[in-house]
C-alpha positions as CSV (number, residue, x, y, z in Angstrom):
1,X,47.8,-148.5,26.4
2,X,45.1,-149.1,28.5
3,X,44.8,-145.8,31.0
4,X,46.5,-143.6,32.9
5,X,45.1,-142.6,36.6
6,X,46.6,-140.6,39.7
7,X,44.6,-139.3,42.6
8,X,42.8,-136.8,40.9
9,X,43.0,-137.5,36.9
10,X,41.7,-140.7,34.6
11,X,43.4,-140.5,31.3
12,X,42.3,-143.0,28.6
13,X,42.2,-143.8,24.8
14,X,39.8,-141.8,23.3
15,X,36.4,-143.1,22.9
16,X,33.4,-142.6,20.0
17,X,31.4,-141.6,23.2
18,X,33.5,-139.0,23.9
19,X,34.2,-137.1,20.6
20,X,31.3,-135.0,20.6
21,X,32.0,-133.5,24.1
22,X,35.4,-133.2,22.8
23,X,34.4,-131.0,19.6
24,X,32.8,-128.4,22.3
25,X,36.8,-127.8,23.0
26,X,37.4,-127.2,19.0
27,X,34.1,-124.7,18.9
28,X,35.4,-123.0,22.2
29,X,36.9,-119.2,20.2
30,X,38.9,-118.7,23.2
31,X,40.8,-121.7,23.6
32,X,41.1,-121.9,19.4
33,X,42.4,-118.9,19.1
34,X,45.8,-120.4,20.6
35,X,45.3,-123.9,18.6
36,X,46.7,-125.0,15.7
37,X,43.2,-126.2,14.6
38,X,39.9,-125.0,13.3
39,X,36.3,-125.5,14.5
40,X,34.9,-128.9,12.5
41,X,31.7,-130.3,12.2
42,X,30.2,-133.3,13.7
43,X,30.9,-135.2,10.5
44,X,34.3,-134.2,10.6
45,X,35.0,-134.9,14.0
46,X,34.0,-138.4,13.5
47,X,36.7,-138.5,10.4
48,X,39.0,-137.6,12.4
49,X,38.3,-140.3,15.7
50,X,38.3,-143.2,12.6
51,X,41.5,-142.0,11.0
52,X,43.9,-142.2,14.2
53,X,46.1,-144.8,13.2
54,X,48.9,-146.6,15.5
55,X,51.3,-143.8,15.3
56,X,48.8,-141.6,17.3
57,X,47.8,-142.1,21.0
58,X,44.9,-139.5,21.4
59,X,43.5,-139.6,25.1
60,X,41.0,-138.0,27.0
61,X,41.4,-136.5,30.3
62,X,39.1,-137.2,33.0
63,X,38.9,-134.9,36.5
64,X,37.4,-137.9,39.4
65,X,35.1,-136.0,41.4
66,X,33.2,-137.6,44.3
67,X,31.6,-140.6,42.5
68,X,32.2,-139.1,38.8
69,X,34.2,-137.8,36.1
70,X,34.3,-135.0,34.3
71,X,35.6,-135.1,31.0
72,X,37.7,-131.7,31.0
73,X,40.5,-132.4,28.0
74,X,42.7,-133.9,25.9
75,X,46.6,-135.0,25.4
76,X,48.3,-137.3,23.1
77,X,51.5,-138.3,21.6
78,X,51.4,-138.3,17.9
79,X,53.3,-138.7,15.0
80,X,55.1,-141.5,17.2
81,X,57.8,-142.5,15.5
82,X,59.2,-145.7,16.8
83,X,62.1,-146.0,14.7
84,X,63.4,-142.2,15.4
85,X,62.1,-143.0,18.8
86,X,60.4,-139.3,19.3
87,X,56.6,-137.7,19.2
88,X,54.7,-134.5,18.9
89,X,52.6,-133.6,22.3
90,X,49.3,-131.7,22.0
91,X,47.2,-130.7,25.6
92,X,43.8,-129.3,25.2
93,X,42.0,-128.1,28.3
94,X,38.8,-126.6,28.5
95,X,38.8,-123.4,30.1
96,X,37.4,-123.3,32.8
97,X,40.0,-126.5,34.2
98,X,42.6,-124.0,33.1
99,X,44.9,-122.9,35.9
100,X,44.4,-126.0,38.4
101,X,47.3,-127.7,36.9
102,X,45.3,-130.5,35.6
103,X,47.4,-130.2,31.7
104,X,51.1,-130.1,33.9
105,X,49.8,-133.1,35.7
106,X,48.0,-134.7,32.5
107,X,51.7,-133.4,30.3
108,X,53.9,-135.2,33.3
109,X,52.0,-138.4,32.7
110,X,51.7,-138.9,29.2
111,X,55.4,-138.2,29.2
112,X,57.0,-140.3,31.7
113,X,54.6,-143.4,29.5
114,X,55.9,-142.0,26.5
115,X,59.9,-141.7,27.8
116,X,59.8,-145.1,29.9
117,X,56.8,-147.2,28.1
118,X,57.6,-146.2,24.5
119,X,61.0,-145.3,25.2
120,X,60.6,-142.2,23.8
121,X,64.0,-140.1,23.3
122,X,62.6,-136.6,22.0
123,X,59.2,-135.3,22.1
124,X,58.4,-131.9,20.2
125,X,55.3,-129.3,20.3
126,X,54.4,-126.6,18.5
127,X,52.7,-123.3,20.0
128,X,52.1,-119.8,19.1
129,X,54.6,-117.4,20.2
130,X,52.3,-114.8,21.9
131,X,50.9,-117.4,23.8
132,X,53.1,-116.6,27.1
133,X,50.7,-119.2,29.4
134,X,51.7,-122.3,26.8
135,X,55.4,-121.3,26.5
136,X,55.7,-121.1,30.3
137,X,54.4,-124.1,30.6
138,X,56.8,-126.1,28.4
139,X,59.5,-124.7,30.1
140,X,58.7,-125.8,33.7
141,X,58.6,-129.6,31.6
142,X,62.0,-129.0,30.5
143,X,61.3,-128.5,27.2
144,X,63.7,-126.1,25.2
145,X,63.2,-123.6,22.4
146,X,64.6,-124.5,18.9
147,X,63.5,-122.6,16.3
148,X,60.8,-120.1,15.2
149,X,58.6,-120.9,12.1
150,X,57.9,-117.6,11.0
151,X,54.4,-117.0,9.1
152,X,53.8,-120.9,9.3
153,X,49.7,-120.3,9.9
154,X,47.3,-118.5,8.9
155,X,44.2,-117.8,11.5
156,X,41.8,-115.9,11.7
157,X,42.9,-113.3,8.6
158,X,46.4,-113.4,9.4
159,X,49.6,-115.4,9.3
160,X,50.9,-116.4,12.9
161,X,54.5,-117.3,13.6
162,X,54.7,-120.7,15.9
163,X,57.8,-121.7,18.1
164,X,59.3,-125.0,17.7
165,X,59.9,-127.0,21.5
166,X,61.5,-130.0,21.9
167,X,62.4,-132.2,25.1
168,X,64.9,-135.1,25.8
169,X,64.1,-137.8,27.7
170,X,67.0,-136.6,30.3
171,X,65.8,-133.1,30.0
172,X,62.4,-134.5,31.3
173,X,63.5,-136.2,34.2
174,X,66.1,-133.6,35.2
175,X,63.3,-131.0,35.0
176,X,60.6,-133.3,36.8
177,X,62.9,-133.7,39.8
178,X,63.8,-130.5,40.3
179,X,59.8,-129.3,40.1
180,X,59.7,-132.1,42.8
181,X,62.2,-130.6,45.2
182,X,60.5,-127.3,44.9
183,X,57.1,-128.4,45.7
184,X,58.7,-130.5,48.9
185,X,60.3,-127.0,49.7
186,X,57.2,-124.9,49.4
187,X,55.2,-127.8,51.3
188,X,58.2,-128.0,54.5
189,X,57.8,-123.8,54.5
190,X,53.9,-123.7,55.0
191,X,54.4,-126.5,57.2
192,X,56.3,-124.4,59.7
């Protein structure tokens, strides 16, 4: 893959130059306390760019503003599995981008690649229950609750239960269209 780009968003293949702006999002308490992740080092963080292997597509999101870009995120597919045909999402914004609908638009991407490029049949995620912003969010993509992994991590002093998501390629497009034919809707009403 070599990038992803609408009006307003770049979205590329993660690059050594980029990890260490990316590791401000991993030191950020207020976005980790809804990750699945812990603050690492530098040294770590480098581990981890090297050990991506072909099964992973980690990308970063870039907002175009004016002349530049703002690195504001990331989004991959991993775990691909080419055989079972499916993958595991993860967005990470930073939060001040939160709320602009840069991760929907960044999620809708990476997902219609994943469904039409990799042909993709099943993509899952993972989140914490008590985050009601992430769980609304998977719903609008389509995606459907399956199960409930009940004291499956343990953060900061305390086990955490995490929901289990998972969207069909169907589900995707079902739920993309109809998304589309509100937004026309709401656009047609402020038009009159």
């Amino acid at each position: 893959m070599r990038y992803l780009e609408s009006e307003r968003l770049l979205i590329k293949p993660i690059e050594e130059e980029d990890i260490y702006q990316l590791l401000e999002l991993r030191w950020d308490k207020d976005i980790m306390q809804y990750s699945l992740h812990e603050p690492i080092s530098r040294k770590d963080q480098l581990e981890w760019y090297k050990s991506l292997t072909k099964r992973d597509l980690a990308l970063s999101i870039f907002l175009k503003e004016r002349d530049s870009r703002s690195l504001v995120g990331t989004i991959g597919l991993f775990n691909i599995s080419m055989r079972h045909q499916r993958a595991e999402i993860r967005p990470r914004l930073s939060l001040e981008y939160q709320g602009m609908g840069i991760a929907h638009e960044a999620s809708r991407m990476i997902l219609t690649y994943g469904f039409n490029v990799l042909n993709l049949q099943r993509v899952d995620a993972t989140q914490f229950r008590e985050n009601i912003a992430a769980v609304k969010f998977v719903q609008r993509l389509g995606f459907k609750k399956e199960g409930l992994l009940r004291r499956h991590f343990y953060q900061n002093g305390k086990f955490r239960d995490v929901g289990l998501v998972g969207l069909l390629k169907e589900e995707f497009f079902e739920a993309v269209e109809k998304l589309d034919r509100e937004k026309k809707l709401r656009d047609k009403e402020q038009e009159e």
